[in-house]
N, C-alpha and C positions, 0 to 999 in steps of 0.2 A: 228332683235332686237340687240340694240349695244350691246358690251359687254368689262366691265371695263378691262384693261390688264393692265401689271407691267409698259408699257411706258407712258399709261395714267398716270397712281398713280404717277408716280413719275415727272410729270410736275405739278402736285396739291400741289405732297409735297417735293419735292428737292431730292427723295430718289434716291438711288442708284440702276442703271436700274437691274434687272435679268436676268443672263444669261443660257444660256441653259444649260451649266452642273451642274447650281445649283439649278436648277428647282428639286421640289418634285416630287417624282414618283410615282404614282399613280395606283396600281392593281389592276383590278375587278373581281369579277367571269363571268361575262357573258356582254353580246353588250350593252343591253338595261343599265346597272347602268354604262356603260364605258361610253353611251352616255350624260347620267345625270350629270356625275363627268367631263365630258368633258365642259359643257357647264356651270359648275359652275367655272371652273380652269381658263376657258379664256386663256390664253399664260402662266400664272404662274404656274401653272403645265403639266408634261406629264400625260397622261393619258393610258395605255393598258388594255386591253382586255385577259383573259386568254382562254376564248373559243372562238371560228371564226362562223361571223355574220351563222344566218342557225344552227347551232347546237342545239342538244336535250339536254337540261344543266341537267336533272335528275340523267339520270344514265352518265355523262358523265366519260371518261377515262383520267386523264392528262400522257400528254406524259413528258420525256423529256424534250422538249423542250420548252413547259411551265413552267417548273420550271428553266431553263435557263431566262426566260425572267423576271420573277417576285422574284430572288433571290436578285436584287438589288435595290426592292422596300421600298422606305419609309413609303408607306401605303399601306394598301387591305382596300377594302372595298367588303364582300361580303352580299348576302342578308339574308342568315337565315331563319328560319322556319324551317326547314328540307327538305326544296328545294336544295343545293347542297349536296349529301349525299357522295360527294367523296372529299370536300373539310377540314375538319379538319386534316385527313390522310394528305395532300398537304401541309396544312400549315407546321404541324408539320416537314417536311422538307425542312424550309424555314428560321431556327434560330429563333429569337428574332426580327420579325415586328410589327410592330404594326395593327390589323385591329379592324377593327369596322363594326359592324353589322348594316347596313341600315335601316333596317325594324324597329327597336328597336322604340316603343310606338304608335305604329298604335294601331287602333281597329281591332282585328283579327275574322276573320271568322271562324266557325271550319269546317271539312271536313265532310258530312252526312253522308256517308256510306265508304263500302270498308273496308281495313287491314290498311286505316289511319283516320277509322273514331275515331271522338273526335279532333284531330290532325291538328292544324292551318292549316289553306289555306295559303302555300304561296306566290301566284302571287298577292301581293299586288300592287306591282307598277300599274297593268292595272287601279286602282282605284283613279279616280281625287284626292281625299281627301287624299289618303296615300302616293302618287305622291310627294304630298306638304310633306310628313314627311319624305319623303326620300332625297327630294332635302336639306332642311332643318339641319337635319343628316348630308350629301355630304362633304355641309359646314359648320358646325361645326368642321366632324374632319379633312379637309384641312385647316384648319384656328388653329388647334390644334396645326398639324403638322408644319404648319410653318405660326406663327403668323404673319411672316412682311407684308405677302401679305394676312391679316382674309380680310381690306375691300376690297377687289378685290373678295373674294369668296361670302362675303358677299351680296354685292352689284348683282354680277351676279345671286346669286339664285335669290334674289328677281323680277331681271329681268325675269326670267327662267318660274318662278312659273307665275308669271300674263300672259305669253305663252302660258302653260300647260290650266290655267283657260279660257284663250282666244279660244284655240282649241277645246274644251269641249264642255262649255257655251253655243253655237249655237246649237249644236248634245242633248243637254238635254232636251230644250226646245223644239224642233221638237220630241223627243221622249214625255214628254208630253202630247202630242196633241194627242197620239195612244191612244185607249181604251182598258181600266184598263185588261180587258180579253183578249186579245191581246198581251200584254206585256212579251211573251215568250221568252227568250235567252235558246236554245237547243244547245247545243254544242259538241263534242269529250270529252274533258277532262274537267272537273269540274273548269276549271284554268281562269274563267270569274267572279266567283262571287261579286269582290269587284266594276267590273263594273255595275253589275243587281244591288248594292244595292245602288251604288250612279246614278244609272239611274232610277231605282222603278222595275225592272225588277223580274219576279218569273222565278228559274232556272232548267232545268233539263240537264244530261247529262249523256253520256254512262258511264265511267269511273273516279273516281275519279282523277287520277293522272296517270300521266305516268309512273312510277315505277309500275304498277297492274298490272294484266291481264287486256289486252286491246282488245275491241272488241267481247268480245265472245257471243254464242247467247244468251243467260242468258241477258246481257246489252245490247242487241239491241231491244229484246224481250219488257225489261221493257219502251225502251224509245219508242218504238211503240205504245205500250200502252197507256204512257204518251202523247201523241201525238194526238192519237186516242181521248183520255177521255176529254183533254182539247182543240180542234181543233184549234190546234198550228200553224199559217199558213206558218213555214217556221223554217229551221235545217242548223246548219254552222260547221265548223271544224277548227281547226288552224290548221298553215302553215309546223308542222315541223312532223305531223303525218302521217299512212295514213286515208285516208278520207271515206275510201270507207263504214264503218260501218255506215257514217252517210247520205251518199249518200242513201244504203240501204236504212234505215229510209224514208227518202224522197218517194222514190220508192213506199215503202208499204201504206205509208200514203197518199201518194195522197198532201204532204205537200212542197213548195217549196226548192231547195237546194240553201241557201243563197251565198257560196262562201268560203273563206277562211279568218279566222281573225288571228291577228298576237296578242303573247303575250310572247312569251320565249327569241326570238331572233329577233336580226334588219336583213334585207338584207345587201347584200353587193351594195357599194353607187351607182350604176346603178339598183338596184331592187326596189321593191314598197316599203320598211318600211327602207330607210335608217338611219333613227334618231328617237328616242323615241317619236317624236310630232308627224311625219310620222306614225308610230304604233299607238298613239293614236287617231289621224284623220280617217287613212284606217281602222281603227277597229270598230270604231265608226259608219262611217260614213255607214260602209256594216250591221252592225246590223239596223241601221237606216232605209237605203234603202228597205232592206229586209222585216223589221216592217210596213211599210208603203208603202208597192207596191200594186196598187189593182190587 
């Protein structure tokens, strides 16, 4: 998909080209919004990453040398909810940058159970619809921060998003076609929902969040159950846990083990989920696969 850059713009408009040391710089909390804010920035901005693809962003630890790389940031952008619980601490020794909250007017899910039940779901990005409100967000406040290049960010979200819609759109419809009692998304961590709601999907899973107690027999017990009661024909995991609680599950039910879905973090650019489309295609598409195998 093309994507507008400061050399384009400036043969539209006579402007004066951008050069790399005065590009905006761009901080994320984690891969997946690096790769969003990446793909909105085009060449006008840098873009970093404070966590490295593969990591558990919940409880993560910043080193050092995170705060070496994002001290000379002119933006952050993290997500909110109360999915990074070690990043206010961060900011706060970081001076006066500016960031903005990503998530900010989605429709939130709340958390069922657990010590965060009530308590937004944060993995909204997995959710077509919130996607767009993130990309949307991106650029707004790259276009905040430095208005000379807003149609450069402008313009590439919009490219972005008809992407996002594009890689979805085929995966929703084939889900569709499954029957309504069938429509199971079983998962490790609770961290699917906003995809079962814009898929039609009914959800269970072991653990709410990764910050809980994860895996104990208590929550394998109940998703057996659940499993048992609604003849669930199949149980997945994401990629940065271990799996094994849900593999059990399988095991005892007699129910297929779907694979592994990505939603915290991308790969690094030789692995399966190197870009946030990547994540939403392989994630999609093994739920799909899974729902639909006789």
């Amino acid at each position: 998909m093309f994507r507008l850059t400061s050399a384009t713009l400036a043969l539209g408009l006579m402007a004066a080209p951008v050069f790399a040391d005065d590009k905006l710089k761009v901080v994320t909390t984690f891969t997946v919004i690096a790769d969003m804010a990446a793909n909105v920035a085009g060449d006008a901005a840098e873009v970093v990453s404070i966590t490295k693809p593969g990591a558990e962003i919940h409880g993560y630890q910043p080193t050092p040398g995170d705060l070496r790389r994002a001290v000379d940031a002119d933006l952050i952008l993290w997500n909110g909810l109360n999915l990074e619980l070690w990043f206010e601490q961060f900011l706060s020794n970081l001076g006066d940058i500016p960031s903005v909250t990503v998530s900010d007017g989605i429709e939130p899910i709340a958390i069922a159970s657990g010590s965060y039940q009530g308590k937004t779901n944060p993995h909204a990005w997995i959710g077509a619809d919130a996607a767009m409100v993130y990309v949307d967000n991106i650029a707004a406040a790259m276009a905040d921060a430095d208005p000379d290049n807003a149609a450069i960010y402008t313009a590439n979200a919009a490219a972005y998003k008809a992407e996002i819609e594009g890689v979805l759109a085929p995966l929703r419809a084939q889900l569709s076609e499954v029957e309504q009692e069938k429509r199971w998304l079983v998962t490790c961590e609770g961290a699917f929902s906003y995809l079962a709601r814009d898929f039609g999907l009914q959800e269970l899973y072991l653990w709410p969040m990764n910050t809980d107690a994860v895996g104990t027999p208590q929550q394998v017990r109940a998703v057996i159950d659940g499993v048992r009661e609604n003849d669930i024909p199949v149980v997945f995991c994401e990629s940065t846990v271990n799996t094994a609680p849900a593999e059990q599950v399988a095991r005892e039910t007699g129910a297929k083990y779907g694979g592994v879905l990505f939603v915290d973090s991308l790969s690094e650019p030789d692995g399966p989920v190197p870009t946030y489309l990547d994540l939403l295609r392989v994630t999609s598409q093994t739920v799909v696969k899974g729902l639909t195998a006789e």
